[in-house]
C-alpha positions as CSV (number, residue, x, y, z in Angstrom):
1,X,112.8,85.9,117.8
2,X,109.3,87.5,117.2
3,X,106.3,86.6,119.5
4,X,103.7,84.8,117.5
5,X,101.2,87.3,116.8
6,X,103.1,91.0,117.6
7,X,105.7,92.3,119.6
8,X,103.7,92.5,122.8
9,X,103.5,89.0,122.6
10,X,100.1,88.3,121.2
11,X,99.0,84.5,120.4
12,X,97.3,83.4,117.6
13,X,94.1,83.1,119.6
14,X,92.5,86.2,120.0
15,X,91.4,86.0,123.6
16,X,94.7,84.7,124.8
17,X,97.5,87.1,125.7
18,X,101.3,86.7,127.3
19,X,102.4,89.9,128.6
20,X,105.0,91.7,130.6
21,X,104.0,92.8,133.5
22,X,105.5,96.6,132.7
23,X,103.0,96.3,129.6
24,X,100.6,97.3,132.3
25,X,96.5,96.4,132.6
26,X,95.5,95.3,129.5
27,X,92.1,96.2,128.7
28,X,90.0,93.7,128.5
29,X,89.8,90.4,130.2
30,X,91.0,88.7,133.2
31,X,94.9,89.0,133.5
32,X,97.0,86.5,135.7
33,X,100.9,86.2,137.0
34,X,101.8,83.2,136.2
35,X,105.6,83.8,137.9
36,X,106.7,81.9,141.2
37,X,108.3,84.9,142.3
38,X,107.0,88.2,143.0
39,X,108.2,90.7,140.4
40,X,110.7,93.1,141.4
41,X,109.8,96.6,142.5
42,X,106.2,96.1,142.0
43,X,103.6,97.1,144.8
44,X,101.0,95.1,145.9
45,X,98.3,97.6,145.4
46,X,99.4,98.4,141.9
47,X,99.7,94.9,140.4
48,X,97.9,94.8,136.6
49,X,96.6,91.5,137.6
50,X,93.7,89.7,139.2
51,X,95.8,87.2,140.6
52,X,98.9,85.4,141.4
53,X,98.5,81.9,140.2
54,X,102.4,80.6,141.4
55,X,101.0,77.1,141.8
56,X,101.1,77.0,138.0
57,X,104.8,78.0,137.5
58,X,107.8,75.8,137.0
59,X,109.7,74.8,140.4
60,X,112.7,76.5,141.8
61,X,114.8,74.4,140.8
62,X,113.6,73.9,137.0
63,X,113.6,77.8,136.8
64,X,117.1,78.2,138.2
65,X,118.4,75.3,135.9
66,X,116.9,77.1,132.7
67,X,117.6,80.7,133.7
68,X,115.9,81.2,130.7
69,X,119.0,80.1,128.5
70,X,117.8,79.6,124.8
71,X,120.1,76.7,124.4
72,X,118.0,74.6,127.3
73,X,114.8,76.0,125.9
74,X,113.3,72.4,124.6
75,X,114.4,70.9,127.3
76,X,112.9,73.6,129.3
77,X,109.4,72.9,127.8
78,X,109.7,69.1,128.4
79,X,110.8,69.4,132.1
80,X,108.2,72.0,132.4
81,X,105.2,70.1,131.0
82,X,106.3,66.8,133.1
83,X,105.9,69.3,135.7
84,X,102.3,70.5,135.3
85,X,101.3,66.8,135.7
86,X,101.5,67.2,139.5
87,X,98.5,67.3,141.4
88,X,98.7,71.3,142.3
89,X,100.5,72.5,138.8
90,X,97.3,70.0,137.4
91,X,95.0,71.8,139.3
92,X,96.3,75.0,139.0
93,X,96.7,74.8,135.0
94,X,92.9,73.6,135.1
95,X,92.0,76.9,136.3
96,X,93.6,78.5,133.7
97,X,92.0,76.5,131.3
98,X,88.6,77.6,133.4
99,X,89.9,81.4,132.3
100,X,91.0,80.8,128.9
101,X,87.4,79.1,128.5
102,X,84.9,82.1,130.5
103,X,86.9,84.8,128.4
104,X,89.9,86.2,127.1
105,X,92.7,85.7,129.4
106,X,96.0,87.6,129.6
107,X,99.2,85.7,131.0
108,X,101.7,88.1,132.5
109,X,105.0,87.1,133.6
110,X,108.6,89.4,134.2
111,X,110.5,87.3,132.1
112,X,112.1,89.6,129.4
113,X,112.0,87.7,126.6
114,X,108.3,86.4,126.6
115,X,108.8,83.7,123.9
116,X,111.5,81.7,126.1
117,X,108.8,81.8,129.3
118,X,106.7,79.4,131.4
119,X,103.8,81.9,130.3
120,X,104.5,81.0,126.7
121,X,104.5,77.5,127.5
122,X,101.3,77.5,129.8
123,X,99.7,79.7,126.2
124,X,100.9,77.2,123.8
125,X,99.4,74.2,125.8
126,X,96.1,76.2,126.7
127,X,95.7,77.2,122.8
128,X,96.2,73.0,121.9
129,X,92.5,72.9,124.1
């Protein structure tokens, strides 16, 4: 399946982004991991972010349940938006929305297939306002 917008996983709104993390710095904008975990095999120092906003990311436990399975996907995005109702995930999507609202924002995750990620998810309900 396609990202909306291009392969690099471009949204419909031009100052909104979801990218890989091994897409590098994009350039413009502020650009933040959106990923619980740290990805793998990438330093500190080098990180084409700003910064590492894991308070926003789906719980362990929902993001081993999914694993990112396509046939759990809508249930995925339920569990997941439930989720962001918490009092940190709240505050933590509200600085997003901060972001999204200042300038264009890129969200960058290491989830290989971008359109089954939180970062999609987090895009989809920043684009909705």
């Amino acid at each position: 399946m396609a990202a909306k917008g291009n392969e690099r996983g471009h949204s419909k709104h031009p100052s909104l982004t979801v990218a890989h993390v091994k897409d590098g710095r994009p350039d413009r904008g502020t650009v933040v991991l959106v990923d619980r975990v740290w990805p793998r095999g990438q330093r500190k120092d080098g990180a084409p972010w700003d910064e590492w906003l894991k308070a926003v990311a789906p719980s362990t436990e929902l993001r081993k349940w999914y694993a990112h399975d396509p046939d759990k996907h809508e249930e995925f995005i339920r569990r997941y938006r439930d989720e962001l109702t918490d009092a940190e995930r709240a505050e933590a999507f509200e600085h997003l929305q901060q972001l999204h609202r200042e300038g264009p924002l890129t969200l960058m995750t290491a989830t290989k297939d971008l359109e089954l990620s939180q970062a999609r998810v987090l895009a989809d309900l920043l684009e909705q306002g």
